[in-house]
PDB file as gemmi writes it, atoms N, CA and C in Angstrom:
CRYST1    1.000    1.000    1.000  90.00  90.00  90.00 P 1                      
ATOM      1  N   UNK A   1       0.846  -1.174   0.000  1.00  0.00           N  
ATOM      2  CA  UNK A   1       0.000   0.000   0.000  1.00  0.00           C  
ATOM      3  C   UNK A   1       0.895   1.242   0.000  1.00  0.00           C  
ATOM      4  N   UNK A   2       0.637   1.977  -0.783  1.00  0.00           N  
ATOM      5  CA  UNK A   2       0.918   3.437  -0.892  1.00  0.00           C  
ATOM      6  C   UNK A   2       1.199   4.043   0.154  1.00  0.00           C  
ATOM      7  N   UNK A   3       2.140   4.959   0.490  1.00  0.00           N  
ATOM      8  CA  UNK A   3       2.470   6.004   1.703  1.00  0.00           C  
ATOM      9  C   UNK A   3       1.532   7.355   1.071  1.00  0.00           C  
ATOM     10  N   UNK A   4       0.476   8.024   1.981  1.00  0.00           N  
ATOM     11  CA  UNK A   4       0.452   9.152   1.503  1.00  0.00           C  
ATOM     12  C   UNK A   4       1.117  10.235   1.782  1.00  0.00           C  
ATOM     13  N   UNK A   5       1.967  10.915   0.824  1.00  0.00           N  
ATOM     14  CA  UNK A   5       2.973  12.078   1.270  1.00  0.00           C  
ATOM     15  C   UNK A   5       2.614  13.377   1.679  1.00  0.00           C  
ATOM     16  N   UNK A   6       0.952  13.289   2.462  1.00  0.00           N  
ATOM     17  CA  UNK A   6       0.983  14.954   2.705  1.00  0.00           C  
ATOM     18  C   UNK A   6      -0.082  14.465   3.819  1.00  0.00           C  
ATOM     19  N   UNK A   7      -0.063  15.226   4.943  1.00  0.00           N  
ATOM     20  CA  UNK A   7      -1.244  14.992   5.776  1.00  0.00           C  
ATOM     21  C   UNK A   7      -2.873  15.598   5.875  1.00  0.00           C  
ATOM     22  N   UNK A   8      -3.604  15.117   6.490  1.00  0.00           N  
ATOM     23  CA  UNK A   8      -5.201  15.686   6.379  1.00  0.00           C  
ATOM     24  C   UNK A   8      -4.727  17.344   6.422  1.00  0.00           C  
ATOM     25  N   UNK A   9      -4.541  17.648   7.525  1.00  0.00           N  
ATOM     26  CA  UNK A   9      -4.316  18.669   7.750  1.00  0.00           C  
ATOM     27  C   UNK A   9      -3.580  19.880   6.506  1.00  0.00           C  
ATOM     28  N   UNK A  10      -2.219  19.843   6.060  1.00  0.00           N  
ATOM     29  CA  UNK A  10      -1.666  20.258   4.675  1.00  0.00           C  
ATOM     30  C   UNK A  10      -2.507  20.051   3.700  1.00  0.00           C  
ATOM     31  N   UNK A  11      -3.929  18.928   3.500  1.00  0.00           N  
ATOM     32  CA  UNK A  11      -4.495  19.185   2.118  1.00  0.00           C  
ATOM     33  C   UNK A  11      -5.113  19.909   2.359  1.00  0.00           C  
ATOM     34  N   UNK A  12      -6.045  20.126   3.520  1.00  0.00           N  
ATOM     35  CA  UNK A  12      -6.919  21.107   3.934  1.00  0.00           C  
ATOM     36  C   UNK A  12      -6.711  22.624   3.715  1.00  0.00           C  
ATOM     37  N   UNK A  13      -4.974  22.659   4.320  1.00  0.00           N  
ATOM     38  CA  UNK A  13      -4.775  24.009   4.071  1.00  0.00           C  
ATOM     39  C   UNK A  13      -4.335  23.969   2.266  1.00  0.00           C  
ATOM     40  N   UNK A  14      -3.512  23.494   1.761  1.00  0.00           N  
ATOM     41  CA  UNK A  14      -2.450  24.108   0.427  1.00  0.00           C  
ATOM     42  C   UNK A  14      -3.834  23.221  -0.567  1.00  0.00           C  
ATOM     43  N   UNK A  15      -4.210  22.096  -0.212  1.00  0.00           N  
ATOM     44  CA  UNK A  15      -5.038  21.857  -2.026  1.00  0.00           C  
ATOM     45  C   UNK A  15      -5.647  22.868  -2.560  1.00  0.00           C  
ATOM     46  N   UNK A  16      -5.826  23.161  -3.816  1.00  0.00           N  
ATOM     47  CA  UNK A  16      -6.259  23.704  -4.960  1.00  0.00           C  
ATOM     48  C   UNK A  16      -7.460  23.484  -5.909  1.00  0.00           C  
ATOM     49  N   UNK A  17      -8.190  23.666  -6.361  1.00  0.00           N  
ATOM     50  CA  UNK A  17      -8.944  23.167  -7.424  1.00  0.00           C  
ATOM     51  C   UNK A  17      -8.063  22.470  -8.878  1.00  0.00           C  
ATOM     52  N   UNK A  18      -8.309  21.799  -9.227  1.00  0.00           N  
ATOM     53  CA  UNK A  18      -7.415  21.434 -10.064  1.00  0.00           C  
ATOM     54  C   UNK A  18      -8.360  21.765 -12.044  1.00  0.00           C  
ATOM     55  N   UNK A  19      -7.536  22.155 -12.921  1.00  0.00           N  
ATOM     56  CA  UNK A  19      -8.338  22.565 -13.989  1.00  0.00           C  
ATOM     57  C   UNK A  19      -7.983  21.162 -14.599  1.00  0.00           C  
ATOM     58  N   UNK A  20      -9.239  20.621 -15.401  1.00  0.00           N  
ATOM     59  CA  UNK A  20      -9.611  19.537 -16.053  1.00  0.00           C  
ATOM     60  C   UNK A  20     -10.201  20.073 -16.989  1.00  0.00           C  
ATOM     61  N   UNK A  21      -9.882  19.319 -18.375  1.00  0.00           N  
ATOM     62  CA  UNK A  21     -10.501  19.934 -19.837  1.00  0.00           C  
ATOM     63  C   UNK A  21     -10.637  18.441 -20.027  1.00  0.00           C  
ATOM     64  N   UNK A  22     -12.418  18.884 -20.892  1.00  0.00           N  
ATOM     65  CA  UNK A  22     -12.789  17.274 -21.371  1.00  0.00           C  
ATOM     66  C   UNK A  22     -13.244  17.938 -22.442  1.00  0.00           C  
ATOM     67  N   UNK A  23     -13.081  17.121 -23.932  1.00  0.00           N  
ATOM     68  CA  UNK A  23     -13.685  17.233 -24.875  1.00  0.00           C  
ATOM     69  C   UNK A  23     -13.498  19.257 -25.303  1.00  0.00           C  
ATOM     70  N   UNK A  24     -12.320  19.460 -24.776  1.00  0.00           N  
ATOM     71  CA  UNK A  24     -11.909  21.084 -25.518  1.00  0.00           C  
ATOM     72  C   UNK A  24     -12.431  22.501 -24.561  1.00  0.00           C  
ATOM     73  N   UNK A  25     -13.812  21.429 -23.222  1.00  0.00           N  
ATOM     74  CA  UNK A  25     -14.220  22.457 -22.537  1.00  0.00           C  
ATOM     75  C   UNK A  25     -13.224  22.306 -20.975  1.00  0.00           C  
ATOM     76  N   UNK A  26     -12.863  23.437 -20.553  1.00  0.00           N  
ATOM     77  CA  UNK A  26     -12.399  23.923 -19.655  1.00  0.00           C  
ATOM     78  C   UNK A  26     -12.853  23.871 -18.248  1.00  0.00           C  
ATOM     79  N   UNK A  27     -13.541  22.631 -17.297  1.00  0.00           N  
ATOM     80  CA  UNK A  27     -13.922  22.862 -16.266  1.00  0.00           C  
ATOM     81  C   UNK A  27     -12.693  22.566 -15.149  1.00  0.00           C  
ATOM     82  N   UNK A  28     -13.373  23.201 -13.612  1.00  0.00           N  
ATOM     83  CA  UNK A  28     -12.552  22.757 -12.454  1.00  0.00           C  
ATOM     84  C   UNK A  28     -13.187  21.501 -10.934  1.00  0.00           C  
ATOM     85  N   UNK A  29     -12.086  20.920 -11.045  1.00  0.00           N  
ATOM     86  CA  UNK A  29     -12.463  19.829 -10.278  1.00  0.00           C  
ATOM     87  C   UNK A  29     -12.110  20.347  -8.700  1.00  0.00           C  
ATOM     88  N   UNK A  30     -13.331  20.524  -7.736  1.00  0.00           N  
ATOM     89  CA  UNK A  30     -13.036  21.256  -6.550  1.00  0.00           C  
ATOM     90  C   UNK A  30     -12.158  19.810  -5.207  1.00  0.00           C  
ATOM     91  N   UNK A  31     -11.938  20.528  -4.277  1.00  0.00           N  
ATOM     92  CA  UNK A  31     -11.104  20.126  -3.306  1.00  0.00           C  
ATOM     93  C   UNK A  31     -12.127  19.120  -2.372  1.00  0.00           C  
ATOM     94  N   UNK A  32     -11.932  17.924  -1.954  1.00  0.00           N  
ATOM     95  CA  UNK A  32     -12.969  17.411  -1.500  1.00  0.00           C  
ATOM     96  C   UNK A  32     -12.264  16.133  -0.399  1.00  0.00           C  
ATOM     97  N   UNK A  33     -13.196  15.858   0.571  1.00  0.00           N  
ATOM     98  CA  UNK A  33     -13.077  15.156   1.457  1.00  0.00           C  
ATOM     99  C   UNK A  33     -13.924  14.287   1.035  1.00  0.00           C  
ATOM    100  N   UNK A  34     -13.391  12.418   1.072  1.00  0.00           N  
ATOM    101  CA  UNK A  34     -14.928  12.042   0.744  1.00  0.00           C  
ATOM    102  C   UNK A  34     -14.867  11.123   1.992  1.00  0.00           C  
ATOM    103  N   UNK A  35     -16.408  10.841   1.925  1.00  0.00           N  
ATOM    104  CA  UNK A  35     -16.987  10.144   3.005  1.00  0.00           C  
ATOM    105  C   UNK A  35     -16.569   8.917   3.524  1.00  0.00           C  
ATOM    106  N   UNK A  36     -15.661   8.283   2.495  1.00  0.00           N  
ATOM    107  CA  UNK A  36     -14.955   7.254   2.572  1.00  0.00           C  
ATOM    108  C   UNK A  36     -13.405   7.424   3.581  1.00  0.00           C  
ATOM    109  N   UNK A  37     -13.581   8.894   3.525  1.00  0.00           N  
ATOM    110  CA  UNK A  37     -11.962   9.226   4.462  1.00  0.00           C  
ATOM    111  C   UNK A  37     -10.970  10.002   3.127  1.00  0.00           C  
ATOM    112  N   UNK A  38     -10.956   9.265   2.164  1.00  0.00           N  
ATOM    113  CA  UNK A  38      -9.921   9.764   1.103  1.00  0.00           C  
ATOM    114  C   UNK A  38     -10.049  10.789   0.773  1.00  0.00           C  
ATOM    115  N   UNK A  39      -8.734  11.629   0.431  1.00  0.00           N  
ATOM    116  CA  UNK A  39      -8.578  13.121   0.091  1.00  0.00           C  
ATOM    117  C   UNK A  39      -8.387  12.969  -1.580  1.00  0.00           C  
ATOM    118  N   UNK A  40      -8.806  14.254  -2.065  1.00  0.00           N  
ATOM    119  CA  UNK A  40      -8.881  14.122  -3.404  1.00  0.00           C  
ATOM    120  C   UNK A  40      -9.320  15.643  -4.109  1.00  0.00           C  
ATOM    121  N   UNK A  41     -10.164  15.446  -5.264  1.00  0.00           N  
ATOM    122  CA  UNK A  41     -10.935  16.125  -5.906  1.00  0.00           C  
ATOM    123  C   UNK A  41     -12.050  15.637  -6.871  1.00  0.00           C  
ATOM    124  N   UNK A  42     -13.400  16.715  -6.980  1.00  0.00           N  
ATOM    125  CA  UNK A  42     -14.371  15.666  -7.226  1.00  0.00           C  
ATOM    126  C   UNK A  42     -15.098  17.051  -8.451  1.00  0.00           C  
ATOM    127  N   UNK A  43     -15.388  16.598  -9.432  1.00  0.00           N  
ATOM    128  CA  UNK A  43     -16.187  17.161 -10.818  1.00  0.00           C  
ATOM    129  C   UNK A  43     -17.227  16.562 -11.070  1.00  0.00           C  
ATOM    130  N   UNK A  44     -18.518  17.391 -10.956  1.00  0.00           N  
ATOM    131  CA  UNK A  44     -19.921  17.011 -11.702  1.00  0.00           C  
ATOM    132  C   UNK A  44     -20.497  17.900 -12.506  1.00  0.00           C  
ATOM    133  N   UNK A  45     -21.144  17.420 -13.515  1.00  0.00           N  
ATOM    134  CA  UNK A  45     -21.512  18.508 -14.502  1.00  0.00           C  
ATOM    135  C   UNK A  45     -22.291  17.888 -15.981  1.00  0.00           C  
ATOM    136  N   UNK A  46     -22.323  18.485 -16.552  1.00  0.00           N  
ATOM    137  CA  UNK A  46     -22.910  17.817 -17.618  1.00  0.00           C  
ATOM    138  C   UNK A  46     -22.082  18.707 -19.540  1.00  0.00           C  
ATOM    139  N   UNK A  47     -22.073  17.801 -19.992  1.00  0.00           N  
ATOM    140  CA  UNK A  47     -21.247  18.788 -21.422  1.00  0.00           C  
ATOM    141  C   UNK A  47     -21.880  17.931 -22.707  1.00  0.00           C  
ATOM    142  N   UNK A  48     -21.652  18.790 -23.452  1.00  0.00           N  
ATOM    143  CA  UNK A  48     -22.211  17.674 -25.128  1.00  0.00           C  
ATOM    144  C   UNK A  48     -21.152  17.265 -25.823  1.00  0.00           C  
ATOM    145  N   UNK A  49     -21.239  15.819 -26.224  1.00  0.00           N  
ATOM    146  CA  UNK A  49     -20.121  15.326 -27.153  1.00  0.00           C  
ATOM    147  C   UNK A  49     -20.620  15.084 -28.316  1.00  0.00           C  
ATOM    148  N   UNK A  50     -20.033  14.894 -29.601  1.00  0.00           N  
ATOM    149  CA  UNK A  50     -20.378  14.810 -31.240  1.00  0.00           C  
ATOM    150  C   UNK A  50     -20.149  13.256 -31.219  1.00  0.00           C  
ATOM    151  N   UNK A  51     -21.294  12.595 -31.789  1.00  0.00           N  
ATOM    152  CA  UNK A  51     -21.463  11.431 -31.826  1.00  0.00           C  
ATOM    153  C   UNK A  51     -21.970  11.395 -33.465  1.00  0.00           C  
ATOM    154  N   UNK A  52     -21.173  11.025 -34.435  1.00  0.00           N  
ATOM    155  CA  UNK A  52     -21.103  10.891 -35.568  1.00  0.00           C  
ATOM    156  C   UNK A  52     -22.187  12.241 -36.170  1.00  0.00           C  
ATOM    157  N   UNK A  53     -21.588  13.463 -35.941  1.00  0.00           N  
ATOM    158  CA  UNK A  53     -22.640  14.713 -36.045  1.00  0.00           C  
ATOM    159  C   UNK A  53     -23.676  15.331 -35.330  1.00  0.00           C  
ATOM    160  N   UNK A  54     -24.021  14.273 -34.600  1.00  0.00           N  
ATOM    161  CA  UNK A  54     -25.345  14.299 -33.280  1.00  0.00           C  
ATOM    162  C   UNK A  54     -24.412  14.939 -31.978  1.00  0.00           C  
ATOM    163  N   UNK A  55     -25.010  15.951 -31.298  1.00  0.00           N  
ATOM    164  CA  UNK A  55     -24.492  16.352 -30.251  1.00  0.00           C  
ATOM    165  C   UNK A  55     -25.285  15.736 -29.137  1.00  0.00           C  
ATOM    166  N   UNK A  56     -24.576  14.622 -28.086  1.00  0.00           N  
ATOM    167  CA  UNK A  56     -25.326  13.741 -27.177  1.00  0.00           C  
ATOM    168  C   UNK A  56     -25.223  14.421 -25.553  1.00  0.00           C  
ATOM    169  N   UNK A  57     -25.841  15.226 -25.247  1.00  0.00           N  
ATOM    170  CA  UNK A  57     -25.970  15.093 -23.998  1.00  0.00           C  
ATOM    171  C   UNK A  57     -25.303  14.242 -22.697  1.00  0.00           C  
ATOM    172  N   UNK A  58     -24.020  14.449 -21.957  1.00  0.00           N  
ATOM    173  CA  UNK A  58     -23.780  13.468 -21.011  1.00  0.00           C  
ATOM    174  C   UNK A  58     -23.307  13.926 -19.945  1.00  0.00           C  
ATOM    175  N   UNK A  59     -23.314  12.900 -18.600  1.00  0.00           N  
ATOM    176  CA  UNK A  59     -23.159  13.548 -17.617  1.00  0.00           C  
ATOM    177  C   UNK A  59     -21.488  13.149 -17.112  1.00  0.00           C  
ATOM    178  N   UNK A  60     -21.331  13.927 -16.694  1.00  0.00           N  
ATOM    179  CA  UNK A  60     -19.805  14.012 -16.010  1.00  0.00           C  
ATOM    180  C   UNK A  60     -19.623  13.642 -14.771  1.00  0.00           C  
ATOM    181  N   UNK A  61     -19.013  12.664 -14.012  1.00  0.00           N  
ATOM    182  CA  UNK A  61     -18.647  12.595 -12.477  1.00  0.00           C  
ATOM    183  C   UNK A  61     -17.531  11.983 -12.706  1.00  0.00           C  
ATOM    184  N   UNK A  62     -16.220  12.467 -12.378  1.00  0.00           N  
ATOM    185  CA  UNK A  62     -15.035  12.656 -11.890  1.00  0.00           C  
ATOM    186  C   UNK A  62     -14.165  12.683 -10.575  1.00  0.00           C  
ATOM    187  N   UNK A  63     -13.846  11.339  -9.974  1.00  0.00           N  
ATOM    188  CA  UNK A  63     -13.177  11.557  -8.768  1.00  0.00           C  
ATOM    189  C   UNK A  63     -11.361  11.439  -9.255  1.00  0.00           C  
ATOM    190  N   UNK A  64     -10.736  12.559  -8.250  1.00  0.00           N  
ATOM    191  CA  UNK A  64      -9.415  12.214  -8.327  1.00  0.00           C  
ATOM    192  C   UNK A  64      -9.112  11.336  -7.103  1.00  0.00           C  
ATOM    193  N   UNK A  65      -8.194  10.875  -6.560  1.00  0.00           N  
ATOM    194  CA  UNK A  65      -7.950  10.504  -4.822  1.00  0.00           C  
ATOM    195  C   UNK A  65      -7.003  10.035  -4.844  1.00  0.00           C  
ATOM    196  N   UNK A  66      -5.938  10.504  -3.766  1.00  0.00           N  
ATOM    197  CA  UNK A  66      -4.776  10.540  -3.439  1.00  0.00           C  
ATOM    198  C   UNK A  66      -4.831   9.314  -3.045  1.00  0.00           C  
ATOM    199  N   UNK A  67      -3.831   8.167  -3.550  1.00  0.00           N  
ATOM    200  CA  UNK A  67      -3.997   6.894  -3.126  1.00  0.00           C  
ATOM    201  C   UNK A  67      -3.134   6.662  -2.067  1.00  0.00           C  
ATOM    202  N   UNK A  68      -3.737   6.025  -0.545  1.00  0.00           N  
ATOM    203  CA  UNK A  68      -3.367   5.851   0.616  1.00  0.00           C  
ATOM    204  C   UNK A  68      -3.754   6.856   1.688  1.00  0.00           C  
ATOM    205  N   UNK A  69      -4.598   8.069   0.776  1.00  0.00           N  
ATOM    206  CA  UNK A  69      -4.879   8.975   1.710  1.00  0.00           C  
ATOM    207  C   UNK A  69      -6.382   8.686   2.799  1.00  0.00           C  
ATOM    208  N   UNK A  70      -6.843   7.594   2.745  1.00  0.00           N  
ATOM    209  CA  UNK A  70      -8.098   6.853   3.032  1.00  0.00           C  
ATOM    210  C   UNK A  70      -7.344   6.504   4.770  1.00  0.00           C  
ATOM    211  N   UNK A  71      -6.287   6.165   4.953  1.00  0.00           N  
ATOM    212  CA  UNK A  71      -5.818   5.499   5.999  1.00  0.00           C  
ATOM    213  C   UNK A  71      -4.834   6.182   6.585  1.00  0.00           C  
ATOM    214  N   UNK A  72      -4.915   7.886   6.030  1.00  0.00           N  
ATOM    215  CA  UNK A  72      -4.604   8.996   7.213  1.00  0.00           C  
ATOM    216  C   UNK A  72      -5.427   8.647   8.516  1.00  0.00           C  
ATOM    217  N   UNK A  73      -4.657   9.442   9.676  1.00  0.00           N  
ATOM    218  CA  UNK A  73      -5.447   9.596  10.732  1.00  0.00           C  
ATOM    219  C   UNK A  73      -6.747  10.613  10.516  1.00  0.00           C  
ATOM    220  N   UNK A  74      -7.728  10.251  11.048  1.00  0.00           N  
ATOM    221  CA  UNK A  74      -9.270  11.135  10.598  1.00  0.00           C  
ATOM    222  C   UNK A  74      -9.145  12.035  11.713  1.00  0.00           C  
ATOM    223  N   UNK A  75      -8.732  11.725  12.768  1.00  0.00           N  
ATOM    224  CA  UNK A  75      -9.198  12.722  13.895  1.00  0.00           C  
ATOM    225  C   UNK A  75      -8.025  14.208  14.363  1.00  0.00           C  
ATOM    226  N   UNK A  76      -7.099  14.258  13.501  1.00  0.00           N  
ATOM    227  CA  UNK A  76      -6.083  15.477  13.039  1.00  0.00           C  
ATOM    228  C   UNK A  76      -6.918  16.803  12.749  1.00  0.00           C  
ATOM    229  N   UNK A  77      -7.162  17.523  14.405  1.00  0.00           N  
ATOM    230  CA  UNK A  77      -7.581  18.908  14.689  1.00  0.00           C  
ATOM    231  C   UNK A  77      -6.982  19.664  13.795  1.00  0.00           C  
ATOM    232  N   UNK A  78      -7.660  20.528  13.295  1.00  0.00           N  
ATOM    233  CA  UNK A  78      -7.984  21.717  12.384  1.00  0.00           C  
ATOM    234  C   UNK A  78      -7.094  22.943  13.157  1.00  0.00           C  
ATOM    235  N   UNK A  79      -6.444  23.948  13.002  1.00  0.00           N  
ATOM    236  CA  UNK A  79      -5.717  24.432  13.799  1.00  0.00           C  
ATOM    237  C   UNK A  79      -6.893  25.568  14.581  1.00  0.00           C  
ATOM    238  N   UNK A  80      -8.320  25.822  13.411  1.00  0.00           N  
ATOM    239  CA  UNK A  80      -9.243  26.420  14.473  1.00  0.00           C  
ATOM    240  C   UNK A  80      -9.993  25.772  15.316  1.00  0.00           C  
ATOM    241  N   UNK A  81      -9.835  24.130  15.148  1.00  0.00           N  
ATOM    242  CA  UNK A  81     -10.522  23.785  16.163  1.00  0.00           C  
ATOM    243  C   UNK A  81      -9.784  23.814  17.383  1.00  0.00           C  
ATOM    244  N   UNK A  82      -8.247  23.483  17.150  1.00  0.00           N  
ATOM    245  CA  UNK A  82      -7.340  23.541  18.131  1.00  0.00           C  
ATOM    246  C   UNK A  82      -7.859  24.864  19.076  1.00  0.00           C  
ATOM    247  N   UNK A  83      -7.608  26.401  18.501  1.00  0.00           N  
ATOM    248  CA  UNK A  83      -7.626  27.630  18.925  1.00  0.00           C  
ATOM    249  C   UNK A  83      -8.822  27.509  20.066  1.00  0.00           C  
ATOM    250  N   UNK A  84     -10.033  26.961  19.123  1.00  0.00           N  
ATOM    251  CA  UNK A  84     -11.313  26.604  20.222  1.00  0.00           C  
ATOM    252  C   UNK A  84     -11.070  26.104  21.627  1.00  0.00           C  
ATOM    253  N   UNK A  85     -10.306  24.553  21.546  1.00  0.00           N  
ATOM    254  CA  UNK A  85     -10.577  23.901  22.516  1.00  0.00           C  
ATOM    255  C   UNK A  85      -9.358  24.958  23.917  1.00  0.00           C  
ATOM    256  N   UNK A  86      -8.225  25.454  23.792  1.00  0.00           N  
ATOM    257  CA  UNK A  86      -7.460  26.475  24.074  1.00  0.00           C  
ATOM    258  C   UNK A  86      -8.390  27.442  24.584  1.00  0.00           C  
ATOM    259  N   UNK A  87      -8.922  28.197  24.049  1.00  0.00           N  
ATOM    260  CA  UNK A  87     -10.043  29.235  24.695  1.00  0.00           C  
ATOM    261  C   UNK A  87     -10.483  28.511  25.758  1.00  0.00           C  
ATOM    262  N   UNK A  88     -11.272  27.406  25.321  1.00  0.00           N  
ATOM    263  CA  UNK A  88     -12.587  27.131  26.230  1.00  0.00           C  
ATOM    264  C   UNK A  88     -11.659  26.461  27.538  1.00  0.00           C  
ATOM    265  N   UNK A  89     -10.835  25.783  27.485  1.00  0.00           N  
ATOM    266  CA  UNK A  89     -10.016  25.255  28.404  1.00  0.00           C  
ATOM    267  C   UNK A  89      -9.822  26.489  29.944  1.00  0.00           C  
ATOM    268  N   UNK A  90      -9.135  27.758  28.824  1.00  0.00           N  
ATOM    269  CA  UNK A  90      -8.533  28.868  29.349  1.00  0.00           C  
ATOM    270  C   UNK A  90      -9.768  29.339  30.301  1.00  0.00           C  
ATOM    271  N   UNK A  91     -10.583  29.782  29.783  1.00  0.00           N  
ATOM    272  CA  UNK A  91     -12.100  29.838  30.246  1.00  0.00           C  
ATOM    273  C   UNK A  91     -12.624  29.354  31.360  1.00  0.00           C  
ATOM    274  N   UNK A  92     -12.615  28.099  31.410  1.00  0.00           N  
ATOM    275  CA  UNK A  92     -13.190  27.081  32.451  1.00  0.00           C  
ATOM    276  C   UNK A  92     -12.069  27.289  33.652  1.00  0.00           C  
ATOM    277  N   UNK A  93     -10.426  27.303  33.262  1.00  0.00           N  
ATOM    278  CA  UNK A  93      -9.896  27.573  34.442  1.00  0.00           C  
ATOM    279  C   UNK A  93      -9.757  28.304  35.120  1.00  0.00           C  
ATOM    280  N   UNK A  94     -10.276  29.499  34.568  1.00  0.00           N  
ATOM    281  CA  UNK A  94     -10.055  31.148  34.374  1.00  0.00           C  
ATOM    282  C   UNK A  94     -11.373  31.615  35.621  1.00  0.00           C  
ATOM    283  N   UNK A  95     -12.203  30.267  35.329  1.00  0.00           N  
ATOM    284  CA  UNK A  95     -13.300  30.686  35.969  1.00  0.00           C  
ATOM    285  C   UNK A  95     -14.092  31.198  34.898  1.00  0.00           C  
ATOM    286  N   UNK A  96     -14.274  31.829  33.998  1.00  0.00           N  
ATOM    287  CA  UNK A  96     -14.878  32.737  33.476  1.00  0.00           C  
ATOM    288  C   UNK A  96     -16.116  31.555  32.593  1.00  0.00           C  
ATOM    289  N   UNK A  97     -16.068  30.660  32.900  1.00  0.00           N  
ATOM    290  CA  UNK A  97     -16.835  29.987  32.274  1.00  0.00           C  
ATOM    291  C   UNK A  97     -17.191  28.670  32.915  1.00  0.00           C  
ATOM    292  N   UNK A  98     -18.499  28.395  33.355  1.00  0.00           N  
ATOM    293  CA  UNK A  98     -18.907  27.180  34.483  1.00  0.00           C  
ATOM    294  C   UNK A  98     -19.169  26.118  33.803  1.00  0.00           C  
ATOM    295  N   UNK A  99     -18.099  25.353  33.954  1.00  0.00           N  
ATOM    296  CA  UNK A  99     -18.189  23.751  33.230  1.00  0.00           C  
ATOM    297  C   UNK A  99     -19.430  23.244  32.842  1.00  0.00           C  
ATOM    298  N   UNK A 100     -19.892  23.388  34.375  1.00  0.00           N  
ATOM    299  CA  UNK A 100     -21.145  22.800  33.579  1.00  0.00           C  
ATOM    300  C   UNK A 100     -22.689  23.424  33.199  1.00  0.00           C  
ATOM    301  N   UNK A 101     -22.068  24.250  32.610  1.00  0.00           N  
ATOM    302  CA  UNK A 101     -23.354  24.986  31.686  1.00  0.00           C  
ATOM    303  C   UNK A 101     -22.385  25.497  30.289  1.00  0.00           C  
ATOM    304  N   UNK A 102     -21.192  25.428  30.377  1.00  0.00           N  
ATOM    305  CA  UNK A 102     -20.821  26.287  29.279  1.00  0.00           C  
ATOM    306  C   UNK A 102     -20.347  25.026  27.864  1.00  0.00           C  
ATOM    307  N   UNK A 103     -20.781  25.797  26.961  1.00  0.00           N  
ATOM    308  CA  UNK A 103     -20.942  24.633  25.798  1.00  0.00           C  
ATOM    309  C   UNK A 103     -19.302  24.548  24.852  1.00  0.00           C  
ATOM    310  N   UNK A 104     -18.770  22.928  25.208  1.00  0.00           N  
ATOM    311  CA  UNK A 104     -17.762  23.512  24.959  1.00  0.00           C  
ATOM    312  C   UNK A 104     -17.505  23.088  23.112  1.00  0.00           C  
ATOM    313  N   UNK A 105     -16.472  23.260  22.701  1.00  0.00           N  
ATOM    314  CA  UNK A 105     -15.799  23.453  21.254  1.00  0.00           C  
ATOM    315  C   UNK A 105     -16.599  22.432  20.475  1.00  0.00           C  
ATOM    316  N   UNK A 106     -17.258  22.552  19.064  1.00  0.00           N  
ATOM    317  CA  UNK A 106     -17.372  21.586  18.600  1.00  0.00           C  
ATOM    318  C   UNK A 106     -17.017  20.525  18.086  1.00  0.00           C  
ATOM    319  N   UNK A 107     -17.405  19.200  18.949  1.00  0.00           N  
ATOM    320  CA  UNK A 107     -17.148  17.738  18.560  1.00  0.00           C  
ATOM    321  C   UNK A 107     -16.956  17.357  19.446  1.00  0.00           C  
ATOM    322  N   UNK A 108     -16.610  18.138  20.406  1.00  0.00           N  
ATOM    323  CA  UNK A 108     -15.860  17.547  21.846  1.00  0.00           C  
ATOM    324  C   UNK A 108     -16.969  17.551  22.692  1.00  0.00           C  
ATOM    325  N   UNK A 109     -16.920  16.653  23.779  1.00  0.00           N  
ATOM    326  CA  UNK A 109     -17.667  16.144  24.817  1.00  0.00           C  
ATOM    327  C   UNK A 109     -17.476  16.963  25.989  1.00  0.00           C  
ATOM    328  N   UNK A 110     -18.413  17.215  27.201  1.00  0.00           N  
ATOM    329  CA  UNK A 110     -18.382  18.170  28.068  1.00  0.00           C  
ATOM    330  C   UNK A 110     -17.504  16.941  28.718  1.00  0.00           C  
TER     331      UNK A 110                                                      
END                                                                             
């Protein structure tokens, strides 16, 4: 199996849209997380192709995916979620915020 060379985190920040041309037209394939875990990029759309003079109607779905990127770690904090849980921490010790009423960072458990 594949090493993936960049982490959740680095695609999140540096990926790009990537430009894809099919059939002479110019579309972009956006930055995407899929549900499966794998990092990538994903194109839907629809364009016409010449089918012996006939222009046919078809639909487009396009996945790219970084192979091995499925079996990154999933749970690699976001650096604003980081900032969150930091506040709310600061907060609660600070006093300024009563554990148990104050709602803390999202995802995380009181």
């Amino acid at each position: 199996m594949a090493k993936c060379p960049v982490t959740r985190g680095e695609f999140r920040e540096r990926a790009q849209p990537v430009k894809i041309e099919i059939n002479g037209i110019p579309m972009m394939a956006e930055v995407k997380e899929f549900s499966t875990g794998s990092l990538g990029w994903y194109l839907n759309g629809k364009s016409l192709i010449d089918v012996g003079g006939k222009q046919v109607s078809v639909q487009i779905g396009l996945n790219l995916t970084i192979v091995g990127s499925k079996d990154l770690p999933k749970d690699e904090p976001t650096t604003q979620s980081t900032e969150l849980e930091d506040t709310y921490s600061e907060a609660v010790e600070l006093g300024t915020k009563d554990e148990a009423t104050a709602q803390p960072p999202l995802g995380e458990e009181k």
